[in-house]
Legacy VTK file of the C-alpha trace (Angstrom):
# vtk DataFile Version 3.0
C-alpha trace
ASCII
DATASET POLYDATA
POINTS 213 float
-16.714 1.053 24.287
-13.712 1.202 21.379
-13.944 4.453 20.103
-13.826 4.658 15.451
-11.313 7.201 14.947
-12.314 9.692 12.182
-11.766 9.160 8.606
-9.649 12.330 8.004
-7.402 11.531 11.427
-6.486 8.149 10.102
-5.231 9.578 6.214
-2.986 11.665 7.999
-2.298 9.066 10.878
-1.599 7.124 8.038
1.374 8.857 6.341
2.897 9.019 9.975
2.909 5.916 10.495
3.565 3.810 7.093
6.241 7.068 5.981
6.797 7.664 2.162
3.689 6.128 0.365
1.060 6.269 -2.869
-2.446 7.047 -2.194
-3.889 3.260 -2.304
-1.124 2.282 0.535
-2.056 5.116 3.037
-5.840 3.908 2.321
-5.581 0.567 2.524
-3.531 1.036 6.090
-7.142 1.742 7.533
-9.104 0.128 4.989
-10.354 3.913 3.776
-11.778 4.800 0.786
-9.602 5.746 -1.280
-11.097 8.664 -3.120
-12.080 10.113 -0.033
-8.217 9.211 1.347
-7.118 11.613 -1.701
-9.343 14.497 -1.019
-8.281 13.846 2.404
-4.713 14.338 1.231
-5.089 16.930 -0.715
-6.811 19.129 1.741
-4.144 18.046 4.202
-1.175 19.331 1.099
-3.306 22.713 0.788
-2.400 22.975 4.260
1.153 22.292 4.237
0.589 19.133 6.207
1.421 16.860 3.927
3.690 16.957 0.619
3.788 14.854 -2.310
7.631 13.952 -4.019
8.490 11.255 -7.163
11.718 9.505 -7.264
12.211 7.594 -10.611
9.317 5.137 -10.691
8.024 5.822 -7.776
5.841 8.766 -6.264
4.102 8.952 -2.577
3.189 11.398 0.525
5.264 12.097 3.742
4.300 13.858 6.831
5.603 17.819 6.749
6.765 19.057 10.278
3.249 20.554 11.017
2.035 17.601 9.410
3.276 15.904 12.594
2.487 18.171 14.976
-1.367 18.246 13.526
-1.426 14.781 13.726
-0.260 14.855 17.062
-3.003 17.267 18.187
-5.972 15.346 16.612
-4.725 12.190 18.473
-4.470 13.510 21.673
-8.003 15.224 21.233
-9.156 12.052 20.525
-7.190 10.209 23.488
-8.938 13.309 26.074
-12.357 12.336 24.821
-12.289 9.142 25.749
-9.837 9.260 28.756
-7.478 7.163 27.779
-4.010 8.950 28.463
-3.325 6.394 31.503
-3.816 3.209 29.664
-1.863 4.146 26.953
1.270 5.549 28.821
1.024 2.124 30.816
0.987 0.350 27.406
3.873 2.076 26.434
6.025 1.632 29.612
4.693 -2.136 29.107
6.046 -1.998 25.731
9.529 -1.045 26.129
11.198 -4.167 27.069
9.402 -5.919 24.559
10.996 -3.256 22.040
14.321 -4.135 23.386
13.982 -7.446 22.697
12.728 -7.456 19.371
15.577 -4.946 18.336
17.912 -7.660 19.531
16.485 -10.316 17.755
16.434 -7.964 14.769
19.782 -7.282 15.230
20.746 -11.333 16.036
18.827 -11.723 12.822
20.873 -9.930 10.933
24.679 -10.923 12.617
26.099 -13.637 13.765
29.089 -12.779 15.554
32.413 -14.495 15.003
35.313 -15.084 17.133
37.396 -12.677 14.561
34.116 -10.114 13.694
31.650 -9.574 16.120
29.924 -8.003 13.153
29.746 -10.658 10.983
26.441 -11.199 9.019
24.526 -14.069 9.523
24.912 -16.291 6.597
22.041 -18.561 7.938
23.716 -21.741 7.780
23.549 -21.947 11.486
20.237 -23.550 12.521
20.321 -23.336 16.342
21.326 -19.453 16.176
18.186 -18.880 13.648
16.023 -21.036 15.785
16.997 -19.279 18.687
15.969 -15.861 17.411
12.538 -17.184 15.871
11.866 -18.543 19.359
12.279 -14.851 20.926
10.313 -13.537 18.619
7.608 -15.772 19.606
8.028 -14.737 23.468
7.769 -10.800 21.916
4.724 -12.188 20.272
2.900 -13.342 23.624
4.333 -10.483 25.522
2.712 -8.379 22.806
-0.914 -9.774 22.321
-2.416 -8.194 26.182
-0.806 -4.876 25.047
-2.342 -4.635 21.864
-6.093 -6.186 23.134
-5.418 -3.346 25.452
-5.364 -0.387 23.222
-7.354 -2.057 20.570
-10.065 -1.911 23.027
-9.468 2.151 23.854
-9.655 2.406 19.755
-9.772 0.583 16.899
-7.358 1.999 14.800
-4.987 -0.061 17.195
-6.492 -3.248 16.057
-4.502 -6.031 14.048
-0.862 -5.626 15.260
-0.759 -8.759 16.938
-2.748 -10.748 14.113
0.241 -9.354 11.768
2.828 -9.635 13.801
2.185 -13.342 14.677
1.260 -13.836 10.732
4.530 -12.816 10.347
6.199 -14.665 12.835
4.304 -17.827 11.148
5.758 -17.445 7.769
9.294 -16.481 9.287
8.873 -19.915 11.225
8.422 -21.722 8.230
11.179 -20.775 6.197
10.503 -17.636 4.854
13.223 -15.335 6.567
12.826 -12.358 5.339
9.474 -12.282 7.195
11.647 -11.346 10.073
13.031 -8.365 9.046
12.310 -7.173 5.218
11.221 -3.455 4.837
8.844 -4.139 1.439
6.427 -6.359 3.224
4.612 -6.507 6.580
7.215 -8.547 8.458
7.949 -8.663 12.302
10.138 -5.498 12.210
7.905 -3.216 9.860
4.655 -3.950 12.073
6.438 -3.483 15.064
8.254 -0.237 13.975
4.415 0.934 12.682
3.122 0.396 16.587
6.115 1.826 18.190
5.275 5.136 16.456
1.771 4.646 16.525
2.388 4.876 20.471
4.898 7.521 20.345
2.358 9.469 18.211
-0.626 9.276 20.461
1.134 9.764 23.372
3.463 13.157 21.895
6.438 11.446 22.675
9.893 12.445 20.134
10.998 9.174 19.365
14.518 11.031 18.755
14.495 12.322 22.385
13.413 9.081 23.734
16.462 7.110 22.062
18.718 9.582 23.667
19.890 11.043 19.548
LINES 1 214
213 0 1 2 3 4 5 6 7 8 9 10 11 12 13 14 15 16 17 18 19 20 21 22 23 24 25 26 27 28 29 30 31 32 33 34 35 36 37 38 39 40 41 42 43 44 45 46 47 48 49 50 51 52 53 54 55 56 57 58 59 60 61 62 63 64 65 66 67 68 69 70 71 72 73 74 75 76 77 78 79 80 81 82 83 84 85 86 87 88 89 90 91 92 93 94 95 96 97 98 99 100 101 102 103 104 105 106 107 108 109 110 111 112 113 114 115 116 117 118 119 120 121 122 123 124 125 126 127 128 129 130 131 132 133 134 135 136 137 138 139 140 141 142 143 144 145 146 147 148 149 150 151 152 153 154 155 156 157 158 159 160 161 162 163 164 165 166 167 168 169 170 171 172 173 174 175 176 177 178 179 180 181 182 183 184 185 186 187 188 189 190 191 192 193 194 195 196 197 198 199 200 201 202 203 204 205 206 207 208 209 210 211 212
């Protein structure tokens, strides 16, 4: 049966895995209540878990050091209790090629080489190059949906990354690009980035060591 991860996990799981963000973002990640996701976060700053910084207009949380590794402890706790550790690490190892793929297409997204820059940006203008990289994103999309019925059915904090992902894909598809890779909205890169370290988290990996920097 899919385990409901607890209320205070998911406020901190929350900053981990959206980064710098007000208090209505972090609740509305897990549809919390957003009082609650305060106290939550205040408790957690009390702690020295989580601290709370303002740049010009805008003001937000991020994850402390032992805000990670606290975060890290509560979802492994959870992952022991319902003996999911093997699922998970198969997920991930599952995951991986799809990651490579979607960083290409990112990256193919984003540059179109030339025969004088192989780091030219891509101007859009050609249609076949765009088309080709919407079409890989929809193969990353089917590899993607077992994987995430998969863990959604361990827990259901893991639940929704394919619907946004292929919601995402969709709007790219029709025309709206940067639905492919644009950090301000929930495009193709920022959900995928989100359940990257949503797996790295559970499983205690350092993303850092795992990309070799």
């Amino acid at each position: 049966m899919t385990r409901d991860s607890a209320p205070e996990l998911l406020a901190l799981h929350a900053v981990r895995i959206v980064g710098f963000a007000d208090t209505a973002a972090l609740a509305r990640r897990f549809a919390l209540d957003p009082a609650q996701t305060q106290e939550t976060l205040l408790d957690a700053e009390a702690r020295g878990w989580v601290g709370r910084a303002t740049f010009a207009d805008l003001s937000g949380w991020s994850l402390t050091e032992s805000g990670r590794a606290q975060d890290e402890r509560l979802l492994a706790a959870e992952l022991d209790a319902i003996g999911g550790h093997d699922e998970v690490r198969d997920v991930h190892r599952a995951f991986l090629p799809l990651n490579a793929r979607l960083q290409q297409a990112c990256t193919h997204w984003q540059l179109r080489p030339t025969a004088g820059d192989r780091l030219a940006p891509n101007d859009h203008t050609d249609a076949a190059w765009d088309d080709g990289v919407l079409d890989e994103l929809a193969t990353v999309e089917r590899g993607l949906d077992p994987l995430a019925e998969r863990l959604a059915r361990l827990l259901t904090r893991f639940d929704g990354y394919a619907a946004r992902f292929a919601r995402a894909r969709r709007r790219a598809r029709a025309g709206e690009g940067r639905w492919v890779d644009g950090t301000d909205i929930d495009s193709c890169h920022r959900v995928w980035f989100e359940l990257h370290e949503d797996l790295i988290a559970t499983l205690g990996i350092d993303r850092r060591a795992a990309l070799g920097t």
